[in-house]
N, CA, C and O atoms as CSV, one atom per row, in Angstrom:
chain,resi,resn,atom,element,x,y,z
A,1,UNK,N,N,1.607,1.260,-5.851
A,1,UNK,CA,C,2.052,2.526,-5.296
A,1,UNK,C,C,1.963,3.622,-6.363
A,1,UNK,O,O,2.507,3.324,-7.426
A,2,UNK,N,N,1.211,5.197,-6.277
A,2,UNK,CA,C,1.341,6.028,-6.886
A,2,UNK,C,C,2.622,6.416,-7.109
A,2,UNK,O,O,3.433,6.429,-6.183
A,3,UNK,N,N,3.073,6.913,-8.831
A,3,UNK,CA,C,3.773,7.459,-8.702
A,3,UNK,C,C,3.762,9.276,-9.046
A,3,UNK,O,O,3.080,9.649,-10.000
A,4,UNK,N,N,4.315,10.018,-8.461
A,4,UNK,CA,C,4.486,11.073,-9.030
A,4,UNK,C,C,4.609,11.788,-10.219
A,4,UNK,O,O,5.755,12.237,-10.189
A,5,UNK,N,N,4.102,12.121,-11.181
A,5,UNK,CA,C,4.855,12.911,-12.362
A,5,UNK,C,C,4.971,13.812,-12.811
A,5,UNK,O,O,3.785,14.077,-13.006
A,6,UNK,N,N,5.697,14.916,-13.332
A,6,UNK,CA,C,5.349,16.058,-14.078
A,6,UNK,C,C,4.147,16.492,-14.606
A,6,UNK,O,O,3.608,17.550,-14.282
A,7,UNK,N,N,3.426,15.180,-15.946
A,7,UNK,CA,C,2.232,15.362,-16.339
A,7,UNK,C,C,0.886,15.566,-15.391
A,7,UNK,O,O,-0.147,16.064,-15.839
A,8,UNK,N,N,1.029,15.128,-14.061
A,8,UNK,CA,C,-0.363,14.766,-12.894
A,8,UNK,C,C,-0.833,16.178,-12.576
A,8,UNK,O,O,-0.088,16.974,-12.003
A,9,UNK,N,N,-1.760,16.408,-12.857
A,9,UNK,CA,C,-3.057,17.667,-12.161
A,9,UNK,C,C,-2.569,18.353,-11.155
A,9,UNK,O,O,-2.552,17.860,-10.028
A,10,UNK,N,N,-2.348,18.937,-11.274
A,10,UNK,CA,C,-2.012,19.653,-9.460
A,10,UNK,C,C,-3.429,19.184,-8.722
A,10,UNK,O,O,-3.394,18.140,-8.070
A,11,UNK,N,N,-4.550,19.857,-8.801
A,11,UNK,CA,C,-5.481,19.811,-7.747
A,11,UNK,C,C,-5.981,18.333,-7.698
A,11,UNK,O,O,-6.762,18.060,-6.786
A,12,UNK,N,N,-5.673,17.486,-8.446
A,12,UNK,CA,C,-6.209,15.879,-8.541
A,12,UNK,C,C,-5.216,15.396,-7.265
A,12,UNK,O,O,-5.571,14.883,-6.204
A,13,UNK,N,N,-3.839,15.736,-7.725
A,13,UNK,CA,C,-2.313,14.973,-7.102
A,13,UNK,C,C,-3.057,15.329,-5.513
A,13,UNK,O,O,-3.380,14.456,-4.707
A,14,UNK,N,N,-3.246,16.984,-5.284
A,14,UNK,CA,C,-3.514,17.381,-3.681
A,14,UNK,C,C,-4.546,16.498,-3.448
A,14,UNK,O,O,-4.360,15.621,-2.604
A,15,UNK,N,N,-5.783,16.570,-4.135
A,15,UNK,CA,C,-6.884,15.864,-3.354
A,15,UNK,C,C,-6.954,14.411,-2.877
A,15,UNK,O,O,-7.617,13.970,-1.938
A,16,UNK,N,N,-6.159,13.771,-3.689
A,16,UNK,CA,C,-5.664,12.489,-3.211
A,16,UNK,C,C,-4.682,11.893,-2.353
A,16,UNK,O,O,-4.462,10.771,-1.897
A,17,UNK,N,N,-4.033,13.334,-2.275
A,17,UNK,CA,C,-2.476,12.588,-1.560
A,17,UNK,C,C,-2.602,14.317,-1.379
A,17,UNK,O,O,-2.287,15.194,-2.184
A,18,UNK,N,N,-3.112,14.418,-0.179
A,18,UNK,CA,C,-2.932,15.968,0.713
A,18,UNK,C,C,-1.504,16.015,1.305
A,18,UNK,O,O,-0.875,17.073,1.306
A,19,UNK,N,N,-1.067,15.039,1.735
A,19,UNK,CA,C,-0.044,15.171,2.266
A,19,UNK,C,C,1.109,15.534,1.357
A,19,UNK,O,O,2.235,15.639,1.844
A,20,UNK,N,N,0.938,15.697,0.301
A,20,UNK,CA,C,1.731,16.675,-1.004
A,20,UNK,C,C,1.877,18.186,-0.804
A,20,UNK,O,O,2.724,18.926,-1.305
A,21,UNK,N,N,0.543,18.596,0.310
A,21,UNK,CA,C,0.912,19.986,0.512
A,21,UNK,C,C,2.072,20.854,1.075
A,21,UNK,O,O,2.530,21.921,0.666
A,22,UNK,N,N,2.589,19.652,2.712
A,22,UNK,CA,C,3.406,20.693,2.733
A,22,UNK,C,C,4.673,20.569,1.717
A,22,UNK,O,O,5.480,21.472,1.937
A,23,UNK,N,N,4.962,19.925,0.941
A,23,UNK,CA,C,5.863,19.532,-0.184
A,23,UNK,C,C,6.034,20.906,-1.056
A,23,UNK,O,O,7.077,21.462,-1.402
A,24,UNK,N,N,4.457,21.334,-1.339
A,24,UNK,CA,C,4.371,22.671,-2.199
A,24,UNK,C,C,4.747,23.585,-1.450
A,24,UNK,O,O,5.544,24.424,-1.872
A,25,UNK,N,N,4.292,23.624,-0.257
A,25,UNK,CA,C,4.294,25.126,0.457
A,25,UNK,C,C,5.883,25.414,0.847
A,25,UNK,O,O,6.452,26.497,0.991
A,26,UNK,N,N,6.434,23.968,0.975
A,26,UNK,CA,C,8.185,24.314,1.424
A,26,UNK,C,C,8.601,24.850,0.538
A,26,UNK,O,O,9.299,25.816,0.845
A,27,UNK,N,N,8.439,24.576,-0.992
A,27,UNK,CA,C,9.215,25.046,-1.787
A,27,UNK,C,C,8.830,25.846,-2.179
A,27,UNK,O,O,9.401,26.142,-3.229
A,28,UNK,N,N,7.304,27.121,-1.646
A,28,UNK,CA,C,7.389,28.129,-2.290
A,28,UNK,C,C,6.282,28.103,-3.279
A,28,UNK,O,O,6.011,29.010,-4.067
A,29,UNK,N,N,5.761,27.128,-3.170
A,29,UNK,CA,C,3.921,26.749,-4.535
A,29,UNK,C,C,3.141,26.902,-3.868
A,29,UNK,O,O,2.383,26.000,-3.510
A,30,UNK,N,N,3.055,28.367,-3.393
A,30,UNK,CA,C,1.243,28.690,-2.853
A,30,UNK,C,C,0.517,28.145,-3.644
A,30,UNK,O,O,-0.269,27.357,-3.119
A,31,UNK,N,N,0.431,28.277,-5.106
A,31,UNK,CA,C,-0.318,28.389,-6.160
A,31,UNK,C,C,-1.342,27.267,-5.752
A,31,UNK,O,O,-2.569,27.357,-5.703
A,32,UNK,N,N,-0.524,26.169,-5.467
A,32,UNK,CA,C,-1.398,24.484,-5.082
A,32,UNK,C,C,-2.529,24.707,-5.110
A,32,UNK,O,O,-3.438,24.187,-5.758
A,33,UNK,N,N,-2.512,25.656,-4.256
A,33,UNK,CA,C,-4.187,26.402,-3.614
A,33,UNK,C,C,-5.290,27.171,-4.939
A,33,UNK,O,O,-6.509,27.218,-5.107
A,34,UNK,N,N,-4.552,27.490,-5.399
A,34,UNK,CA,C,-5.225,28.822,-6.464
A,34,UNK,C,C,-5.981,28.201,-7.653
A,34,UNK,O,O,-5.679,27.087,-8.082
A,35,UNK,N,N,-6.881,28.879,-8.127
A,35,UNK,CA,C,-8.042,28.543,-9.098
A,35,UNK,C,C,-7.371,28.024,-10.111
A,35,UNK,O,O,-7.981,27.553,-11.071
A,36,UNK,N,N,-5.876,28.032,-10.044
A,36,UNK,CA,C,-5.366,27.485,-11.560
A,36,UNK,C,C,-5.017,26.214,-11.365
A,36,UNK,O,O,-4.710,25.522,-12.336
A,37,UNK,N,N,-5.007,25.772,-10.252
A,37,UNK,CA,C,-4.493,24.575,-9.758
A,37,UNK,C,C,-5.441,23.247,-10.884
A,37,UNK,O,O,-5.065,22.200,-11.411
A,38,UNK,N,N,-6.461,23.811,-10.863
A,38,UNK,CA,C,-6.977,22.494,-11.744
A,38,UNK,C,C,-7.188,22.286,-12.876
A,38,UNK,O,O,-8.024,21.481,-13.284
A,39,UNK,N,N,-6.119,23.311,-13.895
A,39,UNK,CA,C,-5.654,22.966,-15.238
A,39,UNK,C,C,-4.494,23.381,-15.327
A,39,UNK,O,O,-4.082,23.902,-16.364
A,40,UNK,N,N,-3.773,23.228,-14.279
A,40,UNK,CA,C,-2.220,22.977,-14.039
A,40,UNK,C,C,-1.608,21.734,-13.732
A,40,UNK,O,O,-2.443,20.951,-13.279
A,41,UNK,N,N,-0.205,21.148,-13.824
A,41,UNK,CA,C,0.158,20.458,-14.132
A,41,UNK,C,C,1.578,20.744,-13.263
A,41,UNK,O,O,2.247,21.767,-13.407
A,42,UNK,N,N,1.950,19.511,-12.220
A,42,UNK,CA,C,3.149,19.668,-11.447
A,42,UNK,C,C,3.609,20.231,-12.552
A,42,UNK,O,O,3.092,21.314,-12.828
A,43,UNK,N,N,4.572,19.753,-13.400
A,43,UNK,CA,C,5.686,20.512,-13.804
A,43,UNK,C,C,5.337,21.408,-14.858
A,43,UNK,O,O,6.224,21.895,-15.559
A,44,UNK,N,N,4.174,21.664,-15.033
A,44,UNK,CA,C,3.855,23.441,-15.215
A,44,UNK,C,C,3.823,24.549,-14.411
A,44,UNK,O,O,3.779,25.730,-14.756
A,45,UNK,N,N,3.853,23.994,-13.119
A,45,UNK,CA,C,4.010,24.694,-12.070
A,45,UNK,C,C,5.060,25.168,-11.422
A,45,UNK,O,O,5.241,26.242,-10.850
A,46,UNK,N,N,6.115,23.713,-11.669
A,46,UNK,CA,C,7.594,24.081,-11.353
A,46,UNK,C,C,7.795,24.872,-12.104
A,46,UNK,O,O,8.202,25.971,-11.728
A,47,UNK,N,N,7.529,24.528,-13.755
A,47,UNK,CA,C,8.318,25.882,-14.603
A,47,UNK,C,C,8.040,27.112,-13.989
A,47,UNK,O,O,8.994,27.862,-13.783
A,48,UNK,N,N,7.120,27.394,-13.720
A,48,UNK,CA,C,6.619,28.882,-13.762
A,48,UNK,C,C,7.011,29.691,-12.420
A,48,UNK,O,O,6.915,30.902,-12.220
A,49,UNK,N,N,7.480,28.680,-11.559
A,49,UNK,CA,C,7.882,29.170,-10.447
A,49,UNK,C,C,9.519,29.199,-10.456
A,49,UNK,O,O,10.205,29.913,-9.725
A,50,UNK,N,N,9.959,28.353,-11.351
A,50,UNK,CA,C,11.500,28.632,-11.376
A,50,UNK,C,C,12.194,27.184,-10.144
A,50,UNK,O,O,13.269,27.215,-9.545
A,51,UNK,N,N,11.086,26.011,-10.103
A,51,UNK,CA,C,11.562,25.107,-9.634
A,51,UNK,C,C,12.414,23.838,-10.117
A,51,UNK,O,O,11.754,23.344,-11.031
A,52,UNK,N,N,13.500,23.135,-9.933
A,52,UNK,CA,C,13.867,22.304,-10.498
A,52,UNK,C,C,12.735,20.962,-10.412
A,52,UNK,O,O,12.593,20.518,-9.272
A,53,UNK,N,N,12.088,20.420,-11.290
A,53,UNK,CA,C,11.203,19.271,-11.413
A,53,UNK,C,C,11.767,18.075,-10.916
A,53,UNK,O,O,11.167,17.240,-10.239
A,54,UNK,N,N,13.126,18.021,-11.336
A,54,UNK,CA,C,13.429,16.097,-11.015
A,54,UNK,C,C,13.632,16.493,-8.555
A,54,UNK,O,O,13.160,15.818,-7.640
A,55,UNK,N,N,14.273,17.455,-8.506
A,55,UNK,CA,C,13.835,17.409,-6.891
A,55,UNK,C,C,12.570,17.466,-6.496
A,55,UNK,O,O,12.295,16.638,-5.628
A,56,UNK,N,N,11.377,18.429,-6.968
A,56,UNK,CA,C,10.317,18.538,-6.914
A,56,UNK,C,C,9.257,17.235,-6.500
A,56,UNK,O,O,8.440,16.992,-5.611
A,57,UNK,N,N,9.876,16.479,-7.879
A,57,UNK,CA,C,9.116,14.931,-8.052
A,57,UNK,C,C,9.863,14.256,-7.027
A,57,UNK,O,O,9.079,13.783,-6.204
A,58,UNK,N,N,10.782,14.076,-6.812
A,58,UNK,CA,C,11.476,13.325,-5.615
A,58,UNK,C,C,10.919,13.674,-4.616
A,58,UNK,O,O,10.243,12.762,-4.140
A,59,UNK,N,N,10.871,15.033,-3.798
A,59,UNK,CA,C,10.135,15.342,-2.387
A,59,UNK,C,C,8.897,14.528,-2.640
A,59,UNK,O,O,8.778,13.442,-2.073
A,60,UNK,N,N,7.825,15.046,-3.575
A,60,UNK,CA,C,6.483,14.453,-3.724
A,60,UNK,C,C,6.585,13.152,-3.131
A,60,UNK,O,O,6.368,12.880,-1.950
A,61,UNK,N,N,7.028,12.161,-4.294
A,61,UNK,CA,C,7.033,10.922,-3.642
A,61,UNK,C,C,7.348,10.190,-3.071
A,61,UNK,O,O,6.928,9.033,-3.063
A,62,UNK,N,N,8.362,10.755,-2.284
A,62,UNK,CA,C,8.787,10.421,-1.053
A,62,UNK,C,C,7.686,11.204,0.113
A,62,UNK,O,O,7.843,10.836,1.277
A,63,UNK,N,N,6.775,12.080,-0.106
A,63,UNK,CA,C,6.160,12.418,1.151
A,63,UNK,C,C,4.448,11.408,1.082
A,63,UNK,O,O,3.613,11.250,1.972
A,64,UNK,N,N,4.474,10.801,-0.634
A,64,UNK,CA,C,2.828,9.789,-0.883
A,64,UNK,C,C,4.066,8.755,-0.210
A,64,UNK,O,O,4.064,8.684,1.019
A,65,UNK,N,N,4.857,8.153,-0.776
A,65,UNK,CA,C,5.064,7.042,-0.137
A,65,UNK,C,C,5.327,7.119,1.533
A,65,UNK,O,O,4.904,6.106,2.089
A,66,UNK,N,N,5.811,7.907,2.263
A,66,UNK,CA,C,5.452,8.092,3.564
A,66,UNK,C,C,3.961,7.811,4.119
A,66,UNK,O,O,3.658,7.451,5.257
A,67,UNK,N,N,3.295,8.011,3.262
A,67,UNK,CA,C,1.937,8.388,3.817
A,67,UNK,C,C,1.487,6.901,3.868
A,67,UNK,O,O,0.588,6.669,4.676
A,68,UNK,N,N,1.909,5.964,3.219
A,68,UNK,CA,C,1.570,4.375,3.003
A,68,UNK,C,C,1.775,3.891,4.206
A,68,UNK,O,O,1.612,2.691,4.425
């Protein structure tokens, strides 16, 4: 089973496990989408948006492990 982490790609994490999107979009990470997405880094992303990471990573993998 994948796990989620801070360190994982944003645009790698989406392309593999799409179902991560609406995860971003609830909380407000258009960005997912944006040209920076693929030398960004979940929890470079939380920082910058002002998200808490340890909920962040929890939604995530709870919405890949759904997807199993």
């Amino acid at each position: 089973m994948v796990k989620v982490t801070k360190n994982m790609n944003l645009k790698e994490l989406i392309t593999k496990h799409p179902e991560t999107m609406e995860v971003f979009f609830e909380k407000g990470l258009q960005c997912a989408m944006c040209h920076m997405s693929s030398q960004e880094t979940v929890g470079q992303a939380a920082e910058a948006h002002g998200i808490k990471i340890e909920k962040l990573l929890k939604d995530l993998n709870k919405a890949v492990a759904k997807k199993k």
